[in-house]
Structures are given as structure tokens and as C-alpha cells.
MARGU-337601 format. One record per residue (C-alpha): residue number from 1; residue in one letter; x, y, z. Coordinates in Angstrom, 2 decimals. Last residue first. Example, Ala and Ser with C-alpha at 12.3 -4.5 7.8 and 13.67 -1.06 7.14 Angstrom:
R   num   residu        xx        yy        zz
R     2        s     13.67     -1.06      7.14
R     1        a     12.30     -4.50      7.80
This chain:
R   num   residu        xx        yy        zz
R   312        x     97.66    117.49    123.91
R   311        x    101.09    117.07    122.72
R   310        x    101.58    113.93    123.93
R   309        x     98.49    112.78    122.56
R   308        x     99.36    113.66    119.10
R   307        x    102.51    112.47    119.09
R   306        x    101.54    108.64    120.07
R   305        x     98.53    108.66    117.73
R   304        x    101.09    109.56    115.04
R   303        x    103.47    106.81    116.01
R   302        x    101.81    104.52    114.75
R   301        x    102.22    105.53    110.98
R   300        x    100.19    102.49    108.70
R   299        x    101.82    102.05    105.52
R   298        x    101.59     98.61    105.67
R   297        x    100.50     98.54    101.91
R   296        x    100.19    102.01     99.94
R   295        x    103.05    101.75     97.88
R   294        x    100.97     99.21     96.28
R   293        x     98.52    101.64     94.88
R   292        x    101.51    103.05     92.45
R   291        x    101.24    107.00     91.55
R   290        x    100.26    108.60     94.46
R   289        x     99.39    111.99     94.94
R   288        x     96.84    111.67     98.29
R   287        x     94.08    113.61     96.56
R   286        x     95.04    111.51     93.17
R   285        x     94.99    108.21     95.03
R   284        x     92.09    108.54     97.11
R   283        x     90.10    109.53     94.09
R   282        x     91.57    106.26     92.06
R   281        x     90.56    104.08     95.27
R   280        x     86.47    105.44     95.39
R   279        x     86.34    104.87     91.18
R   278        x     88.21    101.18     92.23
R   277        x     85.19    100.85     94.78
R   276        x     82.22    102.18     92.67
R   275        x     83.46     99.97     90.07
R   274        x     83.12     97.08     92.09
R   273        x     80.39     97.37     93.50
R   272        x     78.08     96.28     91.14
R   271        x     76.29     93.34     92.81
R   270        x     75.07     95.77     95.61
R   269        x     73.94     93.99     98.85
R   268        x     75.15     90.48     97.59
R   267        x     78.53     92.18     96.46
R   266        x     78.90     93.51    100.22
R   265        x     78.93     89.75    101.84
R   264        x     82.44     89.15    100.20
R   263        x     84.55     91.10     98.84
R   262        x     88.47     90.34     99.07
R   261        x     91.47     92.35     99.42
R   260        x     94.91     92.74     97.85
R   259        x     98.69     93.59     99.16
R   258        x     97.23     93.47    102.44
R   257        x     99.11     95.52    105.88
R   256        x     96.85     97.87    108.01
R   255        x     97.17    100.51    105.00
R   254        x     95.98     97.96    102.54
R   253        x     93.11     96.85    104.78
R   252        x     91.71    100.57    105.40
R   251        x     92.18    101.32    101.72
R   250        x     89.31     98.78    101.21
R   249        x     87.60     99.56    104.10
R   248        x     87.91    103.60    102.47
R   247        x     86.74    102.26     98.78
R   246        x     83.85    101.10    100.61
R   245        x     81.64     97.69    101.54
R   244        x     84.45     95.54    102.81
R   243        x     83.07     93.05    106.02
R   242        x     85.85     90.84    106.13
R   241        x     89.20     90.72    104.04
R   240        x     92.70     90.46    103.52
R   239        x     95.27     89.03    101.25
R   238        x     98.10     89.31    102.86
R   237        x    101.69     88.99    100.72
R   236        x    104.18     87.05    102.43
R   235        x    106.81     89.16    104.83
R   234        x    105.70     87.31    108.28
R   233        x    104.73     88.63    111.57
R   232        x    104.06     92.68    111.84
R   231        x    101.70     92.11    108.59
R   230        x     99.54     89.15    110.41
R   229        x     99.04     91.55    113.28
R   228        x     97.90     94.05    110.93
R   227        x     95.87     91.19    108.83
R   226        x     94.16     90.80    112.16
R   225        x     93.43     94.48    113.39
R   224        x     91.98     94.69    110.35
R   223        x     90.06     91.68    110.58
R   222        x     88.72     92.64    114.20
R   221        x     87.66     96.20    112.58
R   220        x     85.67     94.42    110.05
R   219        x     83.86     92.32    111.65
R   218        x     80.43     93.81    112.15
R   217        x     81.02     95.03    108.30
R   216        x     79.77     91.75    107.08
R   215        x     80.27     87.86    108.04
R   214        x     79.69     85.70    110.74
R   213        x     80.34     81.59    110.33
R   212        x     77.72     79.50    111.17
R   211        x     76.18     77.73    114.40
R   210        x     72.86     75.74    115.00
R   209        x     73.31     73.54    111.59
R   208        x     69.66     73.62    110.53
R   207        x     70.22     77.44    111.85
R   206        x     67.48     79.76    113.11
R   205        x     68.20     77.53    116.71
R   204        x     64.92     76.72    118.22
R   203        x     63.79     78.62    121.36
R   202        x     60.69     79.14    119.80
R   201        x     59.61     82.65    120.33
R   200        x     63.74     83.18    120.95
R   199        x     64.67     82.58    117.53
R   198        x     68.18     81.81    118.19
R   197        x     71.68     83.34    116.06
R   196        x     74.66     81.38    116.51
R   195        x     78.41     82.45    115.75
R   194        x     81.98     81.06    114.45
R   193        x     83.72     83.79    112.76
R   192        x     83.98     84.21    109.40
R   191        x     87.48     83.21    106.97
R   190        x     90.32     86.42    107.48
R   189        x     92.35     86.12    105.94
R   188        x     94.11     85.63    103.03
R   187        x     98.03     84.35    102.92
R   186        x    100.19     84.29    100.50
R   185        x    102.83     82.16     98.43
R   184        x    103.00     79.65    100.49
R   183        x    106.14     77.54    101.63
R   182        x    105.71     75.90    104.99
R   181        x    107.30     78.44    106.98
R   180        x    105.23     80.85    105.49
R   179        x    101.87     78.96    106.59
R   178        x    103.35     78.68    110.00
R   177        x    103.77     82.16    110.33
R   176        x    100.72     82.77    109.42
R   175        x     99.30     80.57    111.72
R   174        x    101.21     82.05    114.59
R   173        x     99.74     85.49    113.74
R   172        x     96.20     84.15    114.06
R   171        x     97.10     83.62    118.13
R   170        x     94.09     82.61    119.81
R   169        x     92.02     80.63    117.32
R   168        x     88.89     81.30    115.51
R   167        x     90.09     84.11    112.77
R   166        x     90.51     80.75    110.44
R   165        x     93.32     81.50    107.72
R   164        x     92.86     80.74    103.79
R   163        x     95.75     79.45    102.25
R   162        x     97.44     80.56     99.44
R   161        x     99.48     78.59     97.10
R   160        x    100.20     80.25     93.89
R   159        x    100.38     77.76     91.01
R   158        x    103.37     75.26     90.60
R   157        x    101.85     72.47     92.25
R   156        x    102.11     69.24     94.30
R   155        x    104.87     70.06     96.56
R   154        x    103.46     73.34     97.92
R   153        x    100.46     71.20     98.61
R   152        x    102.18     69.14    100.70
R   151        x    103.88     71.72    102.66
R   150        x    100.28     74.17    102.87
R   149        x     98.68     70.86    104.22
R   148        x    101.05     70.12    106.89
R   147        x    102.03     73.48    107.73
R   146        x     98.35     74.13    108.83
R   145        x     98.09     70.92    110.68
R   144        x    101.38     71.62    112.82
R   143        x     99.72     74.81    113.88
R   142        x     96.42     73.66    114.26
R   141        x     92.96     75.04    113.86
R   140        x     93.58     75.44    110.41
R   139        x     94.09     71.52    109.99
R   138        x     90.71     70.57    111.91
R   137        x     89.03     73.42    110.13
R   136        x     90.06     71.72    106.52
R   135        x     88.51     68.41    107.29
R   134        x     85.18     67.25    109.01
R   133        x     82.87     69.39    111.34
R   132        x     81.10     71.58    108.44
R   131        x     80.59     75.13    108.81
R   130        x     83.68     77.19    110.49
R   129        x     85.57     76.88    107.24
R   128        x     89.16     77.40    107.96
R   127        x     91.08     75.54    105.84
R   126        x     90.19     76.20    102.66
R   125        x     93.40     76.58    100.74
R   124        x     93.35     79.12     98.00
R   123        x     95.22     77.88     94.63
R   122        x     96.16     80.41     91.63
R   121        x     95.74     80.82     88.35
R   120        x     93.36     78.62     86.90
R   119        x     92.69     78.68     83.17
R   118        x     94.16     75.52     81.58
R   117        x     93.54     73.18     83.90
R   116        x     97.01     70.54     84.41
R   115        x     97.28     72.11     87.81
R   114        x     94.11     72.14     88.83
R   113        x     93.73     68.19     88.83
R   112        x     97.20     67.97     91.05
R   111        x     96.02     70.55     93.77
R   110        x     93.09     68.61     93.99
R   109        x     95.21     65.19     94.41
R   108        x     96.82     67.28     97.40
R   107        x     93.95     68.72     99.25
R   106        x     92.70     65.30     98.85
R   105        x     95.71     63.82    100.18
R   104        x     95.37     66.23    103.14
R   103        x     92.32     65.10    104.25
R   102        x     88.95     65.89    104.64
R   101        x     89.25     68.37    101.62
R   100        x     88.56     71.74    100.54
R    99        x     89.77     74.40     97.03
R    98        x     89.52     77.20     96.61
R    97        x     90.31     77.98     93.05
R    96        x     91.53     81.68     92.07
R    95        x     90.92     82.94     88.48
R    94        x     91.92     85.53     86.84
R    93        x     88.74     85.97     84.85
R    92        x     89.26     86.19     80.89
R    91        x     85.86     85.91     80.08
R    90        x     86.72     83.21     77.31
R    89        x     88.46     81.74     80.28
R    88        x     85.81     81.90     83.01
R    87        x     83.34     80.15     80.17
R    86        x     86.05     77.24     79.76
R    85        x     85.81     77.37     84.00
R    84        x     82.90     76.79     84.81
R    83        x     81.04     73.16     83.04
R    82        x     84.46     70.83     82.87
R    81        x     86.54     72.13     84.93
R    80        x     83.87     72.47     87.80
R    79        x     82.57     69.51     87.07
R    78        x     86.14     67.99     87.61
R    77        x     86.53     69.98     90.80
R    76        x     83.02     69.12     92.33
R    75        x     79.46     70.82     92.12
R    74        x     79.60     72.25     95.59
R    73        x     77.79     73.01     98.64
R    72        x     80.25     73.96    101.30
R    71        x     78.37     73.19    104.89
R    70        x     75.69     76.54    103.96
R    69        x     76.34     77.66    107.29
R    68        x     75.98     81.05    106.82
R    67        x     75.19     84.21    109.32
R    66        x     75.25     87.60    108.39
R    65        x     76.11     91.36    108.46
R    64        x     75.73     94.49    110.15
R    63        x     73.13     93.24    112.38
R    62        x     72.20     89.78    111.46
R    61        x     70.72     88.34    108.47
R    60        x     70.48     84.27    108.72
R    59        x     71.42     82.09    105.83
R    58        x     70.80     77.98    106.28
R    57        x     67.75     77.16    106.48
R    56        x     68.03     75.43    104.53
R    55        x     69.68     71.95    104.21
R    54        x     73.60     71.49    104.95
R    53        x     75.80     70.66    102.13
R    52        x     75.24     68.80     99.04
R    51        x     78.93     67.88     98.14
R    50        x     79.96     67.05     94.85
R    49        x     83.34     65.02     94.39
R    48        x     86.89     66.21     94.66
R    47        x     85.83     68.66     97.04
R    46        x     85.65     72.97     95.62
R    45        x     84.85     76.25     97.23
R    44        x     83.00     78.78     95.39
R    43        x     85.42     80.99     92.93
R    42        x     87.62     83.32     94.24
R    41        x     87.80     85.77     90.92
R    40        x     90.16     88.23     90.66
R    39        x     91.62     92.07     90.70
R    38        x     88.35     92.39     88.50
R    37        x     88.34     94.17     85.10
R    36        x     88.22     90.47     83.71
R    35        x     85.03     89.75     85.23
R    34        x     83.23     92.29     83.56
R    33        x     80.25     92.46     85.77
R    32        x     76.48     92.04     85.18
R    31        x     76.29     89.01     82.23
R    30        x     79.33     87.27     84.44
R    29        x     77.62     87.59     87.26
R    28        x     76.88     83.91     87.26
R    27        x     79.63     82.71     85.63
R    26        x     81.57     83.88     88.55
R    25        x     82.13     80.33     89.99
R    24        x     79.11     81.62     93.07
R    23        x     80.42     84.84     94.02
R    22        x     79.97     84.55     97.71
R    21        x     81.31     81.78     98.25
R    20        x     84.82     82.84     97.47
R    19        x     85.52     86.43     97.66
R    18        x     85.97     88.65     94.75
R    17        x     89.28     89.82     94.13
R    16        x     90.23     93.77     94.47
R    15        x     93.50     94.42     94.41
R    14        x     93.99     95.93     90.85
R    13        x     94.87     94.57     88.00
R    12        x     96.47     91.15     88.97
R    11        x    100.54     90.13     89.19
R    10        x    101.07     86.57     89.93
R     9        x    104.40     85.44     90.91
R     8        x    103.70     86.21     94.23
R     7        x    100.95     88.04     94.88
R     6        x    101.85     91.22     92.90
R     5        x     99.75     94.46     92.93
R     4        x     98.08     96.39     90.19
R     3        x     96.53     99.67     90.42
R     2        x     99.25    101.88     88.78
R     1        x     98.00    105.52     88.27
């Protein structure tokens, strides 16, 4: 059985990548998980210069899933290079930088620094992070902004572009679009979805930052539906995720339309997933007979539902 999928020019494993944020640079598991039997590595979100982000607290559990509005803490690209990523090459991590900036020369001059790092295989653009009020939200919020950003980074690198699509706006499908237009490689999507949790004894926000982005199965079936949408608009390769915790979510989101997924909130629950996921995909695969996993993407059959009712 084939488990490997393309995104672009870059052909991984298998399909599952882990998500940024919640994977710290993947040095951290590295001890627990062999990181080069991953799909790939999203590692933690990266300025040009260290960023403290929001104080604490700033995680809230919530009913099938949570709330974070950790304001993208970070230890900076060039620390990054320096300190992470020899140890995610000796590990042999395929490795996918997201990357965040207030504006789009500093998406840019990022784009630049990874370029000449020997280890980094791709480029995810953050800009859709529901947490902090500056930057990349202000571009994925806008259609014009959006192809602005992917354009100029497009120009700046050779790596896989992909950026990372906010599930906060009306029409997600347009933002794809716009993201092909402007030359990426991929998309991923979704990013979490703006909510608030209060403590009502006190009436006080349980956020420093009173809102942060949701994450976890509670929404999963709106992602789907998402990357389906995102599937009927454009031909780039979807990476999709939000709330996977089984092999089944993950065949959920290939079938729906993505090449490759991303776990997020499930790998803090159970840090070894992963191998109970691509054990749950390889069953699926020999009950179904089939040979190459990415025959499997946008497979869904409409018109089943359709028959079946009109024969009822």
C-alpha cells in the first residue's frame, strides 16, 4: 500500500503532518515519536524576532475541544535556525515553517531567511490567527490581502507556499481561490474559530485576552464541510484539518477533498497517535482494496444520498 501524497513538488510519507502550535518545533517529542515516520512536521509559528505573547491564562478546556489565545509565542526565525532545526535534520523531519508577520515585507524577508536553511521544506503562511490584533488576520480576512502576501511570497522563494486559511469569514472558498490565483502551492485549512469562554461566578472573561481561537472535534464537521467547499473551488492540493482524533476523521477529510491532514489538539490528549492513525488508515485500505491512499481524495459520491432517498 502507497501512503504518500504530493503537495506540490513535495512528496511526504503519508498524509499525516502535525499541526503547528501544537507540536512545539518537534524537538520536543522527538524522544516519544519518530519524527521522520510523520507525513510532517508544522512547527510553532515563527516572527522575525521573539515574541512573548499573551500572559496566562491563556488555555481554556471546552466541550469537545479548547480555547487558546496564546498571541504566538515564539523564539524567532534565526533562533529557530539556529537552536531547532539542526536537531529536526539529524531527525530527518520534513519540515514545514509557519511562518507570521505584521506586514507583508516581513512575511517576505522570512520567506528569504528560510530559504537559504538547509532543512526546511516547505512554507505555511499564517494568516489567519484569530489571537493577536496586528498582521496576518488583517490579510486573511481579505481577499485582496490574501493574494497580496501569497504573490509576494511566491516571489521570494522556491519552497512550497502554503497558506493557512481563517474559517472566520463568509465565503472560505473565495480565499482559496484567491490564494491559487496568487500562485501557492496549497492550501490548509482550516485555522480555529474565534470564541470566548466566561466564568460566570465572576463574570470575568477565563481569557487574559477575552477571545481565542476554538479547536477539537467540536469543529470538525464545519471543517469538513470547508475543505469540501474549498475542493469544489480550486484544483491546489488541501491540506485540511480541525478536530482529527481517528483514522475515520482522517479519512473523513481526504474523502471531503485534502491531499494531507493536520493534528492538532488530539496529540495533546494522546502524544502517540500517530501510529494508531496510519495502523486505523492501512485497515481501511485493505477492507476497501486500495492500493494508493491518494486515490482516495474528493472521492466523496453525492449522489448516493440522492438515490437512496428516492428509493425510500
Amino acid at each position: 500500500m502507497d501512503l504518500s501524497v504530493a503537495i506540490g513538488s513535495l512528496r511526504i510519507p503519508n498524509p499525516l503532518i502535525a499541526a503547528s502550535g501544537c507540536f512545539g518545533y518537534g524537538v520536543e517529542y522527538a524522544d516519544s515519536v519518530d519524527l521522520s515516520s510523520l507525513g510532517g512536521v508544522a512547527v510553532k509559528g515563527l516572527f522575525l524576532a521573539p515574541r512573548e505573547g499573551h500572559v496566562p491564562p491563556r488555555i481554556v478546556e471546552t466541550p469537545s475541544g479548547m480555547l487558546n489565545a496564546i498571541g504566538l509565542q515564539g523564539i524567532g526565525v534565526h533562533r529557530f535556525i539556529d537552536e531547532k532545526l539542526p536537531e529536526l535534520r539529524e531527525r530527518k523531519a520534513t519540515v514545514f515553517v509557519n511562518i507570521c508577520g505584521t506586514t507583508i515585507d516581513e512575511y517576505v524577508e522570512l520567506a528569504r531567511i528560510l530559504s537559504d536553511a538547509d532543512g526546511v521544506h516547505a512554507i505555511e503562511l499564517n494568516i489567519s490567527c484569530p489571537n493577536i490584533k496586528e498582521g496576518g488576520i488583517t490579510f486573511g480576512c481579505s481577499l485582496p490581502g490574501t493574494h497580496n502576501v501569497v504573490s509576494a511570497v511566491r516571489r521570494a522563494t522556491r519552497l512550497p507556499v502554503i497558506p493557512k486559511l481563517t474559517p472566520n469569514v463568509t465565503d472560505v472558498a473565495s480565499f482559496a481561490r484567491a490564494a491559487e490565483e496568487a500562485g501557492a502551492d496549497a492550501i490548509s485549512l482550516v485555522n480555529t474559530f474565534l470564541a470566548m469562554a466566561i466564568d460566570v461566578e465572576t463574570r470575568r472573561p477565563k481569557l487574559t485576552n477575552i477571545v481565542g481561537g476554538l479547536s477539537g472535534p467540536a469543529i470538525r464537521p464545519i471543517a469538513v464541510r470547508m475543505v469540501y467547499e474549498c475542493r469544489q473551488a480550486v484544483k491546489l492540493p488541501i491540506i485540511g484539518m480541525g478536530g482529527i482524533a481517528t483514522a475515520e476523521d482522517v479519512l473523513e477529510f481526504m474523502i471531503a477533498g485534502a491531499t494531507a491532514v493536520q493534528v492538532g489538539t488530539a496529540s495533546f490528549v494522546d502524544p502517540f497517535i500517530w501510529t494508531k492513525l496510519l495502523d486505523g488508515i492501512r485497515a481501511y485500505m485493505r477492507r476497501h482494496r486500495i492500493e494508493t491512499l491518494s486515490d482516495l481524495t474528493g472521492t466523496l459520491d453525492t449522489t448516493a444520498r440522492h438515490k437512496a432517498w428516492i428509493s425510500s
